[in-house]
C-alpha positions as CSV (number, residue, x, y, z in Angstrom):
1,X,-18.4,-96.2,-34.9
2,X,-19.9,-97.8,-37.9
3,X,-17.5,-98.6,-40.9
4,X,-19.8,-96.7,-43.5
5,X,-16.7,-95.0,-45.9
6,X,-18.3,-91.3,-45.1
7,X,-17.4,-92.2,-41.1
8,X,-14.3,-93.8,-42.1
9,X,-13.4,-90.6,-44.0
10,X,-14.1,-88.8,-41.0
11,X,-11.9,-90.5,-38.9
12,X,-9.3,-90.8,-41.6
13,X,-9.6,-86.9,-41.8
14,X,-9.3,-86.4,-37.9
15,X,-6.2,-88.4,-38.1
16,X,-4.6,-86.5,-40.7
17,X,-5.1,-83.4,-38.7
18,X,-3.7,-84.9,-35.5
19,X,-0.8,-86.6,-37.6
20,X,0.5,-83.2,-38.4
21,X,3.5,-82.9,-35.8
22,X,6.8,-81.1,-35.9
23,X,8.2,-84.8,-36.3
24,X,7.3,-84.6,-40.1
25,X,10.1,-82.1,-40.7
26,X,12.2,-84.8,-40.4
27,X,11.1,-87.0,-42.8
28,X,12.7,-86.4,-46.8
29,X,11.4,-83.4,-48.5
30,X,8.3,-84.4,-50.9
31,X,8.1,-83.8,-54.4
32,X,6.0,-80.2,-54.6
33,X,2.1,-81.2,-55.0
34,X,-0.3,-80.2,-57.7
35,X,-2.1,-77.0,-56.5
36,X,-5.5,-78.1,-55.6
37,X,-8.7,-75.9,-56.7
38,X,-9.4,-73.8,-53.9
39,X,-12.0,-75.0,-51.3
40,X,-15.3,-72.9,-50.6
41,X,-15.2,-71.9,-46.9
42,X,-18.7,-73.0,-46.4
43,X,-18.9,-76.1,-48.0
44,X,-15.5,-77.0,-45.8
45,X,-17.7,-76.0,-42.9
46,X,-20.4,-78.1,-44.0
47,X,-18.2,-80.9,-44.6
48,X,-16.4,-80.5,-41.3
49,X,-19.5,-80.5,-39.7
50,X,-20.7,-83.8,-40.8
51,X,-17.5,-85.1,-39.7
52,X,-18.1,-83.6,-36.4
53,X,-21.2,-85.4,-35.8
54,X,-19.5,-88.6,-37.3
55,X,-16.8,-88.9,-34.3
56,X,-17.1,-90.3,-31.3
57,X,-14.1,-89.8,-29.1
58,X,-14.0,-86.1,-27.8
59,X,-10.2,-85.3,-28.1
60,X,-11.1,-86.1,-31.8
61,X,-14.3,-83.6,-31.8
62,X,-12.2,-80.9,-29.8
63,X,-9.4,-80.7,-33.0
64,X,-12.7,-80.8,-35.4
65,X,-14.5,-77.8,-33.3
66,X,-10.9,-76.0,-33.3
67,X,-11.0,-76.4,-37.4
68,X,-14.7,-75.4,-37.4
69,X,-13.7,-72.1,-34.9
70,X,-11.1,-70.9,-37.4
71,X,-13.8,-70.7,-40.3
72,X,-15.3,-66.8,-40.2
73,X,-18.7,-68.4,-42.5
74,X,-22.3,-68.1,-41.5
75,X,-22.2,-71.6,-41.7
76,X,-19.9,-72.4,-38.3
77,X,-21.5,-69.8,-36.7
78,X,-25.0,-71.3,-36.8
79,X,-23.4,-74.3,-36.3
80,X,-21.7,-73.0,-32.6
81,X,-25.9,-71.3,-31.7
82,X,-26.6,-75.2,-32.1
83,X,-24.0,-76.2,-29.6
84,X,-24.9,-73.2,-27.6
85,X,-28.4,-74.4,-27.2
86,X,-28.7,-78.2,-28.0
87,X,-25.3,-79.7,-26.4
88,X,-25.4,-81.3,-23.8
89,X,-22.1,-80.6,-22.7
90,X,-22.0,-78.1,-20.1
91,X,-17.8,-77.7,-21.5
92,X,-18.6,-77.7,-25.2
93,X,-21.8,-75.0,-24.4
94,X,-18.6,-72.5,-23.0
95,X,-16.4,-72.9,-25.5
96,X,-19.1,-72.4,-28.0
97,X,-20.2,-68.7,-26.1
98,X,-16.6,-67.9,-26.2
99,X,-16.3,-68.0,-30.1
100,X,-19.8,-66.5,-30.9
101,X,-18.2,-63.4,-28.4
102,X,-15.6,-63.1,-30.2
103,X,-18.2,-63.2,-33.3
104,X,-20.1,-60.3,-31.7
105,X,-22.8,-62.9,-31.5
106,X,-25.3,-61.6,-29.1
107,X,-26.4,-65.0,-28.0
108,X,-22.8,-65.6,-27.2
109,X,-21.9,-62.6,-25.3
110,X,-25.1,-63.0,-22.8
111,X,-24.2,-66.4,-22.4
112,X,-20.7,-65.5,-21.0
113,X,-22.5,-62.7,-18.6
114,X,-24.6,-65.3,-17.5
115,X,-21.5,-67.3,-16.7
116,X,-20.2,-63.6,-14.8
117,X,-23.5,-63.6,-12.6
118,X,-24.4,-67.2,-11.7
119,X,-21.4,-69.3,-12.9
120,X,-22.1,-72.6,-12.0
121,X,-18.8,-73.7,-11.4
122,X,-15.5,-72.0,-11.1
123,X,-14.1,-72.9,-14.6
124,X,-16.9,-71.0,-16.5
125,X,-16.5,-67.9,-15.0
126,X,-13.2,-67.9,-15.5
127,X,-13.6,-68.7,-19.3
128,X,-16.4,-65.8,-18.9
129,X,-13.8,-63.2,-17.5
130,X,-11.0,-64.0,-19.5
131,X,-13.0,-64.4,-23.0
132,X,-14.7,-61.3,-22.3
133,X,-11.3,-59.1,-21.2
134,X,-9.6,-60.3,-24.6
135,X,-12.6,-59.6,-26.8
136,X,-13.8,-56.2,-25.1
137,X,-10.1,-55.0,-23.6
138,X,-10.5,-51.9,-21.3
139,X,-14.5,-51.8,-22.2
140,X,-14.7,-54.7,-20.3
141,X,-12.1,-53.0,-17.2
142,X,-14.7,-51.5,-14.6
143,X,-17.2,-54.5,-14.6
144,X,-14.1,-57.0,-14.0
145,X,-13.0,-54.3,-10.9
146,X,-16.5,-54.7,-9.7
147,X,-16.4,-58.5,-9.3
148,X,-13.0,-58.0,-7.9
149,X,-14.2,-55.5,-5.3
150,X,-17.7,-57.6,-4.6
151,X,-17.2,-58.4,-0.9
152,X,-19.8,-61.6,-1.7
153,X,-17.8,-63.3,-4.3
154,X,-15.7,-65.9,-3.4
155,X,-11.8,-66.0,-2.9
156,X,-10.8,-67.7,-6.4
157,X,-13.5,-65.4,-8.3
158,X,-11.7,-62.2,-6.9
159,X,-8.7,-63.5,-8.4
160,X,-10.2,-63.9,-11.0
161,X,-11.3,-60.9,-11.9
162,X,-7.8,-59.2,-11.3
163,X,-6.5,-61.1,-14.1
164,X,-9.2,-60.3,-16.2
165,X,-8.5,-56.7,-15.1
166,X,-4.9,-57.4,-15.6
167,X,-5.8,-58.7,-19.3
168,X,-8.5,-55.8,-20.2
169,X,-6.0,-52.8,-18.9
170,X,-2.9,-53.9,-17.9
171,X,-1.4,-50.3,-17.3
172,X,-4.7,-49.5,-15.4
173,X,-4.6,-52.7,-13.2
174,X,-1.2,-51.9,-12.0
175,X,-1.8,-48.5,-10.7
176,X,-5.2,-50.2,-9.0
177,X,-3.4,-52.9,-7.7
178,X,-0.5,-50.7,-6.1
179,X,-3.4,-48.5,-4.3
180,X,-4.6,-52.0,-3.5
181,X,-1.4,-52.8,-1.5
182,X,-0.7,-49.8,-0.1
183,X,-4.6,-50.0,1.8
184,X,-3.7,-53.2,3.5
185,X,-3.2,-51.6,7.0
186,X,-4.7,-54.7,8.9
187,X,-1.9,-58.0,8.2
188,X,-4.1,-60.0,10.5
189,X,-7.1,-60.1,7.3
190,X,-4.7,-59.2,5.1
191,X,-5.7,-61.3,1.4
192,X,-2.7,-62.9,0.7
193,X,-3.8,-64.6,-2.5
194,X,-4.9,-61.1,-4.1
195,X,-1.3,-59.5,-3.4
196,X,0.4,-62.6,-5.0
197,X,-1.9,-62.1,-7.6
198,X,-0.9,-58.3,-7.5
199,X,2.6,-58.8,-7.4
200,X,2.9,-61.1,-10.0
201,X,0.9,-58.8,-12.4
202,X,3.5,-56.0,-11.2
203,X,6.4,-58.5,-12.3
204,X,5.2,-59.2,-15.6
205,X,4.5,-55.6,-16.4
206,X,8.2,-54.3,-15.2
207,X,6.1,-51.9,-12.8
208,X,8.8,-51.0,-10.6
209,X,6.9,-47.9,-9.4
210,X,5.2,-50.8,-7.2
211,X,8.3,-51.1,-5.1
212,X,7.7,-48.5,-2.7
213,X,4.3,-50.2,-2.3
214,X,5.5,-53.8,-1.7
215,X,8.5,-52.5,0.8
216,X,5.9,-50.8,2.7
217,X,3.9,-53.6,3.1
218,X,6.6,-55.4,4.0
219,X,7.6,-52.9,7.2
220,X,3.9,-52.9,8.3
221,X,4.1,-56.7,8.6
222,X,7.4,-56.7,10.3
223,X,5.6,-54.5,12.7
224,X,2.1,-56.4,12.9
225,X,1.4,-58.3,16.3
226,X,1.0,-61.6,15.4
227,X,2.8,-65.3,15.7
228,X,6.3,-65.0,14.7
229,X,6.8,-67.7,12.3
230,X,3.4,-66.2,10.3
231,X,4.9,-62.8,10.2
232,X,8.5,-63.6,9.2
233,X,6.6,-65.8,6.6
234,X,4.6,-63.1,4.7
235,X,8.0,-61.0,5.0
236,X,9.8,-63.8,3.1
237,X,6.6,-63.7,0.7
238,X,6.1,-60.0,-0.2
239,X,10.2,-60.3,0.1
240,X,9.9,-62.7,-3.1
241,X,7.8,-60.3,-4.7
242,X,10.6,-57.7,-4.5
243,X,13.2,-59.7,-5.7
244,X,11.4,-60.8,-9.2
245,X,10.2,-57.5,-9.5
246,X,14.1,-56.5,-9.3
247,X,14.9,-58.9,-12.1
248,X,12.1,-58.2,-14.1
């Protein structure tokens, strides 16, 4: 970076922000500043902005785009349609859909369903599902049960889903998730990962009514003809299951 004062201000700025730790409650009480004039949202935006384009290393760009995000002004929001379109960050492109969603920007939103189709790596459609289930809650329930269900999607987008189900319609999910265990009649292709994933949705909702489920389970795999050590194994796991549920 140059040593023009406007970039030096930038990262003077950037520093102050990241300077601002729970450590500085420890230091003496200042005397109480003057009230400063109040600042107009956009021209904060605009000057953040600058400073934005000023920086060079990205963990100091990721605390200016943080700033930028928490400004509601027409001003960020062209700014993120710009990053949208014209980063060349695949990273900084998600995060950018993930605050015009929650913007109702319609840019952003079919950027993220994009991401739902044809995500080209795991990390976007998870930013995709999850962005979407906390911005559209139960609206969003049937098309994350759909991906779940999609015999063509992979293991880790199934999961996935769930916890976006989980997330949009938590009450909903459970009661899928317990008909979920209590189909699972053949142990031998029986989806491990999603019942962990069930269970532990079960354990952080207190849904005890997915005992009888879980212990049911748990007798058809004590039953199941397979190698010993494998079956007492997903005993011991669906047995875990049980025992935070208990204590949940």
């Amino acid at each position: 970076m140059s040593d023009t004062p406007a970039k030096g201000g930038a990262k003077a700025l950037v520093s102050d922000i990241l300077a601002a730790t729970p450590a500085a409650a420890t230091t003496p009480a200042a005397p109480a500043p003057v009230a400063a004039p109040p600042v107009d949202p956009d021209s904060e935006a605009k000057d953040l902005i600058e400073v934005y384009f000023d920086l060079e290393e990205p963990d100091e760009r990721d605390v200016l785009f943080d700033q930028l995000c928490r400004l509601d002004t027409p001003v960020v929001t062209e700014f993120l349609r710009t990053m949208l379109s014209h980063d060349e960050d695949d990273y900084v492109r998600a995060e950018a859909a993930c605050e015009l969603c929650r913007r109702g920007d319609a840019d952003g939103i079919a950027a993220l369903e994009a991401d739902l189709a044809d995500p080209e790596e795991p990390y976007f459609f998870e930013r995709a599902v999850q962005a979407l289930a906390e911005i559209r809650g139960p609206a969003f329930y049937d098309t994350a049960a759909a991906l779940w269900r999609d015999p063509e999607r992979d293991a880790e987008e199934r999961r996935e889903a769930m916890l976006g189900m989980e997330t949009a319609d938590p009450a909903r999910a459970v009661l899928d998730f317990v008909r979920f265990v209590d189909s699972i009649t053949d142990i031998a292709t029986m989806p491990d990962d999603q019942v962990e994933v069930a269970m532990l949705a079960f354990v952080r909702h207190a849904h005890r009514d997915a005992e009888p489920a879980l212990e049911a389970l748990k007798a058809r795999i004590a039953k199941a003809s397979m190698d010993e050590e494998e079956r007492l194994e997903l005993v011991a796991f669906v047995q875990e299951g049980l025992d935070l549920l208990a204590g949940a």
